[in-house]
ROKE-630638 format. One record per atom (N, C-alpha, C): y, z, x; residue in one letter; atom name. Coordinates in pm, 1 decimal, decimal comma. Each point is the difference from the previous one (the first is absolute). Layout:
        py        pz        px  type  atom
         Y         Z         X     a    CA
...
***
This chain:
        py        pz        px  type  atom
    6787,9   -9041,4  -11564,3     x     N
     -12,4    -140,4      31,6     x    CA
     -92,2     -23,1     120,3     x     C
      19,0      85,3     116,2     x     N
     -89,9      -9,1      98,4     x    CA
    -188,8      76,4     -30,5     x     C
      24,3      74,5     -61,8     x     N
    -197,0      21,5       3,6     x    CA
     -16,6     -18,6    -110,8     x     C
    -120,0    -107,4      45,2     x     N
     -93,7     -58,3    -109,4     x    CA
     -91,2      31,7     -75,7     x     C
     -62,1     103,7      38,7     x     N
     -89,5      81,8     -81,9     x    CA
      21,1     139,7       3,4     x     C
     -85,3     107,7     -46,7     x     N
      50,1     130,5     -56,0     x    CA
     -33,1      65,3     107,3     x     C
      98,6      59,8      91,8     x     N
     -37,9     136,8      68,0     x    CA
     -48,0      95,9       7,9     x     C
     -61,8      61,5      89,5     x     N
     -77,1     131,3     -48,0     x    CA
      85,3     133,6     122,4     x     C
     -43,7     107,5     -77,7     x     N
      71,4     153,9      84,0     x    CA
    -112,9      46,0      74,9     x     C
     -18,4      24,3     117,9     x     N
    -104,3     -10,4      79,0     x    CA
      64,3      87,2      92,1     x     C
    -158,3      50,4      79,8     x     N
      76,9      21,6     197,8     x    CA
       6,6    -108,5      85,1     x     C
     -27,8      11,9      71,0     x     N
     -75,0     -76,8     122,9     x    CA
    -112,5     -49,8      22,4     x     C
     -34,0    -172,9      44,9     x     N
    -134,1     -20,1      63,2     x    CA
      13,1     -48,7      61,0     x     C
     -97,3     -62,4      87,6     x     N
      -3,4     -53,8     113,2     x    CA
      77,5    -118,0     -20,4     x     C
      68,5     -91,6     107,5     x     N
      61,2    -143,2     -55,0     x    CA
     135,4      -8,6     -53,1     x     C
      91,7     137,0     -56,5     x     N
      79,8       1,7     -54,6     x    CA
      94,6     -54,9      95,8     x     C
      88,6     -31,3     -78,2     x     N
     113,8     -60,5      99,0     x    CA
     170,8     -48,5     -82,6     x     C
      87,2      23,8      28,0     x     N
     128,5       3,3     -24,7     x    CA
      43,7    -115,8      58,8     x     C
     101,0    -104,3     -94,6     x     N
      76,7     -63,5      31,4     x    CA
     138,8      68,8      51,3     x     C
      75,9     -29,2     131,8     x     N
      95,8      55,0      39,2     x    CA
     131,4     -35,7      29,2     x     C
     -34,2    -128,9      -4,3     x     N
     145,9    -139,1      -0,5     x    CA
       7,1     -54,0     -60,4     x     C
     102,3     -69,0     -15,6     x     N
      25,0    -144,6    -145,9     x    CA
     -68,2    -128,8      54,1     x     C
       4,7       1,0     136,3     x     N
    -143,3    -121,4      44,0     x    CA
    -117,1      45,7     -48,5     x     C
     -38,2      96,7      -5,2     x     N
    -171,3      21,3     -69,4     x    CA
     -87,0      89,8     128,4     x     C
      54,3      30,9      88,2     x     N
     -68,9     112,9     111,9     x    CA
     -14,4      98,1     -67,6     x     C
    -157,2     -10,3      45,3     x     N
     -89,6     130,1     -88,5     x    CA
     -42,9     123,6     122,4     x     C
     -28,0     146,0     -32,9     x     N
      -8,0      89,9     100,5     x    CA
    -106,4      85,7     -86,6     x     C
     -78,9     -16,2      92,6     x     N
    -152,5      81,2     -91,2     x    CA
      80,7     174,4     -27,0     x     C
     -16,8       7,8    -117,3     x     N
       5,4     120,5     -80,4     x    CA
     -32,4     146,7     130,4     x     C
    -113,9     -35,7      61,2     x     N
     -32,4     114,5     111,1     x    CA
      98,9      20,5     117,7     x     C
      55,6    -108,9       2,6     x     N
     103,0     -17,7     129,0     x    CA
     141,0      67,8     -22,0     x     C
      23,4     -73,2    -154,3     x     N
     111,6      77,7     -76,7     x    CA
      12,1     132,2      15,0     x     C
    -117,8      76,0     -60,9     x     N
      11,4     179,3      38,8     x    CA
     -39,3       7,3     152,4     x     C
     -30,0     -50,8      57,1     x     N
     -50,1      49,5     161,1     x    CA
     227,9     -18,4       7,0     x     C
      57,7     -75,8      -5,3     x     N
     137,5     -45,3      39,0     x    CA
      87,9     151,8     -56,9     x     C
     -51,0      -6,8    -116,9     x     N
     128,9     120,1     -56,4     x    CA
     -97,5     183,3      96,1     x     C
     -74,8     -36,6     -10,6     x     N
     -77,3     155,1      81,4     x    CA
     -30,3      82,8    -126,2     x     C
    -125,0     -43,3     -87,8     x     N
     -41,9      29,3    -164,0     x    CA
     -67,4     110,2      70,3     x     C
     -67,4      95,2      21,9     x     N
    -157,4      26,3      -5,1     x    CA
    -103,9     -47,3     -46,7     x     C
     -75,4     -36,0      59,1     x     N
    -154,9     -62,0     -33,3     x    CA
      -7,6      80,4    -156,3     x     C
     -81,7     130,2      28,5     x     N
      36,3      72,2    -117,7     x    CA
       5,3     -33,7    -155,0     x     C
     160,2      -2,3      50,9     x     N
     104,7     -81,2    -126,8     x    CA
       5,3     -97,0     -54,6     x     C
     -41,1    -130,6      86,4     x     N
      -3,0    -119,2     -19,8     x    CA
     -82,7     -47,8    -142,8     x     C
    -117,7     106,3     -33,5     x     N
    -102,1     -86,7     -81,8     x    CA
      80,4      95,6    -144,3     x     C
      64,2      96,7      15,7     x     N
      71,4      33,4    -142,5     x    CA
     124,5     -86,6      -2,4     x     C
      88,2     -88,8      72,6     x     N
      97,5     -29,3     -75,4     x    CA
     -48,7    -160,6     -89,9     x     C
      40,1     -26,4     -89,2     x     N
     -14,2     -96,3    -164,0     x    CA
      71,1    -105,4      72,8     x     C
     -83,3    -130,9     -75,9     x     N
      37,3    -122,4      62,5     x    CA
      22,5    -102,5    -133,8     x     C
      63,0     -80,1     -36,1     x     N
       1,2     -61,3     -88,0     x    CA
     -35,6    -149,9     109,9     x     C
    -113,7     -71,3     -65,2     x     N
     -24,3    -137,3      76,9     x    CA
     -61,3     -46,9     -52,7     x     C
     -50,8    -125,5       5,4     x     N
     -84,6    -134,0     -64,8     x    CA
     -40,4     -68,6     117,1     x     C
    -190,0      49,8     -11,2     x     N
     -98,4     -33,5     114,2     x    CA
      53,6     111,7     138,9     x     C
      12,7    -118,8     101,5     x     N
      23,2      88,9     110,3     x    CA
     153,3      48,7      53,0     x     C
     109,4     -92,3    -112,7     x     N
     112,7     -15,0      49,3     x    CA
      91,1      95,7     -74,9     x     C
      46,4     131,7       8,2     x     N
      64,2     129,8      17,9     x    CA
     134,4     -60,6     -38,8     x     C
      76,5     -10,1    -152,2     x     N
     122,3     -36,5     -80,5     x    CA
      37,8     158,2      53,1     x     C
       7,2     102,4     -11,8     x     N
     119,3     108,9      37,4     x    CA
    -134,4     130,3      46,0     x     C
      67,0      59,7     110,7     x     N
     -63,7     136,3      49,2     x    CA
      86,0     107,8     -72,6     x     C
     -43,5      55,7     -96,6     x     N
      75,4      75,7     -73,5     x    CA
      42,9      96,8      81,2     x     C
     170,9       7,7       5,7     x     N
      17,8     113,7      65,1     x    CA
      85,4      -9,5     131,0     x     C
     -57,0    -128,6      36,7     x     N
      24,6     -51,4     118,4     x    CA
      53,6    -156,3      10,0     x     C
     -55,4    -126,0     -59,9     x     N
      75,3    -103,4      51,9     x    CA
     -72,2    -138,6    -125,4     x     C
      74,5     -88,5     -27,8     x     N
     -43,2    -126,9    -117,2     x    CA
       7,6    -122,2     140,0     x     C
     -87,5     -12,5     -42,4     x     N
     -35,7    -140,9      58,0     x    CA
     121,5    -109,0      -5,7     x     C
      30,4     -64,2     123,5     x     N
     110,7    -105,6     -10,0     x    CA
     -55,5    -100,6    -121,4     x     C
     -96,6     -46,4       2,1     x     N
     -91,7    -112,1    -113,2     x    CA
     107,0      54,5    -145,6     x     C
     -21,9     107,9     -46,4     x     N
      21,8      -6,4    -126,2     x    CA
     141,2      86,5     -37,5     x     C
      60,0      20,7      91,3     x     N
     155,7      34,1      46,8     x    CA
      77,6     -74,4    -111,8     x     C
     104,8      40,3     -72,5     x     N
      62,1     -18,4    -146,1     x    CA
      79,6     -77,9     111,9     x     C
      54,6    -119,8     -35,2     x     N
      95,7    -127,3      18,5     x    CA
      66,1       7,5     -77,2     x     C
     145,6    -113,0      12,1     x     N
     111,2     -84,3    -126,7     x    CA
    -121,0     -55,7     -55,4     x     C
    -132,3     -61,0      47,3     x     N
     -50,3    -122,6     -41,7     x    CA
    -131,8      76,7     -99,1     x     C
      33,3     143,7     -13,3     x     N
    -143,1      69,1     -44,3     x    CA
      77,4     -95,8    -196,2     x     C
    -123,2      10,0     -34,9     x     N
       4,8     -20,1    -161,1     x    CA
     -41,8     129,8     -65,9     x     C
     -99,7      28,9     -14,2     x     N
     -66,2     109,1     -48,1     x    CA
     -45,0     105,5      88,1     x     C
     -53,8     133,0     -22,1     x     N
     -41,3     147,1      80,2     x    CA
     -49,6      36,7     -34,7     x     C
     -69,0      51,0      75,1     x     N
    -112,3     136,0     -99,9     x    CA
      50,2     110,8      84,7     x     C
      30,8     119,6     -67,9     x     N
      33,6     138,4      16,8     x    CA
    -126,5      76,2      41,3     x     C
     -16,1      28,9      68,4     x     N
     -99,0     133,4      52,0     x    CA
      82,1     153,1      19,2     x     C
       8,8     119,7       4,5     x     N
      37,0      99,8      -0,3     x    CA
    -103,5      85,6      34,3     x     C
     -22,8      86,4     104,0     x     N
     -56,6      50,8      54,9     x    CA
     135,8     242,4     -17,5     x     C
    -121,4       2,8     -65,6     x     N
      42,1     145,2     -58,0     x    CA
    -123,0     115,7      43,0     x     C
      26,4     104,4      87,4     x     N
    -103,9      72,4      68,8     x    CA
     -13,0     105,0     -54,8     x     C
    -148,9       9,9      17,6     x     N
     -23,3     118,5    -101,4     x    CA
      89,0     149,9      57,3     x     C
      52,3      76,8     -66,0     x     N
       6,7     128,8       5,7     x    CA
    -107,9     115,8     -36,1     x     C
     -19,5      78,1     168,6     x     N
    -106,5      50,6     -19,9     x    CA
      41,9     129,4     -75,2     x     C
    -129,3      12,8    -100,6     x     N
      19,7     149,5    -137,7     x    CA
      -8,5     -83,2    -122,6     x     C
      64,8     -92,9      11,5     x     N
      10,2     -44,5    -129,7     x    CA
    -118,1     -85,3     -65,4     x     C
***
């Protein structure tokens, strides 16, 4: 019910940014991993599901308050995030 158009599985770019409250306070995506202590590194392999600049879930790590399942949700879309096993 909340996103309007089709998401894409992505890393990181510049601009990204996470909704973090039910008022709508947003925290640029870079600030987010500078907060938890990511490695630089690391940062550009972990998968982002978002539409434009605005980051719906850091796989792994955290869903955006914006699209957070409510009493008031109607409909969902399921994402599942399954990691490769290395050998196989």
């Amino acid at each position: 019910d909340k996103i309007k158009n089709s998401p894409c599985v992505r890393t990181r770019r510049q601009g990204d940014y996470l909704t973090v409250n039910s008022e709508g306070g947003r925290k640029k995506l870079k600030d987010y991993f500078i907060d938890l202590k990511i490695p630089r590194e690391e940062r550009d392999r972990i998968l982002l599901v978002a539409e434009g600049s605005e980051v719906f879930w850091v796989v792994g790590y955290r869903i955006s308050e914006r699209v957070r399942i409510t009493e008031k949700t109607g409909s969902m879309l399921q994402i599942e995030y399954i990691p490769a096993v290395a050998g196989i």
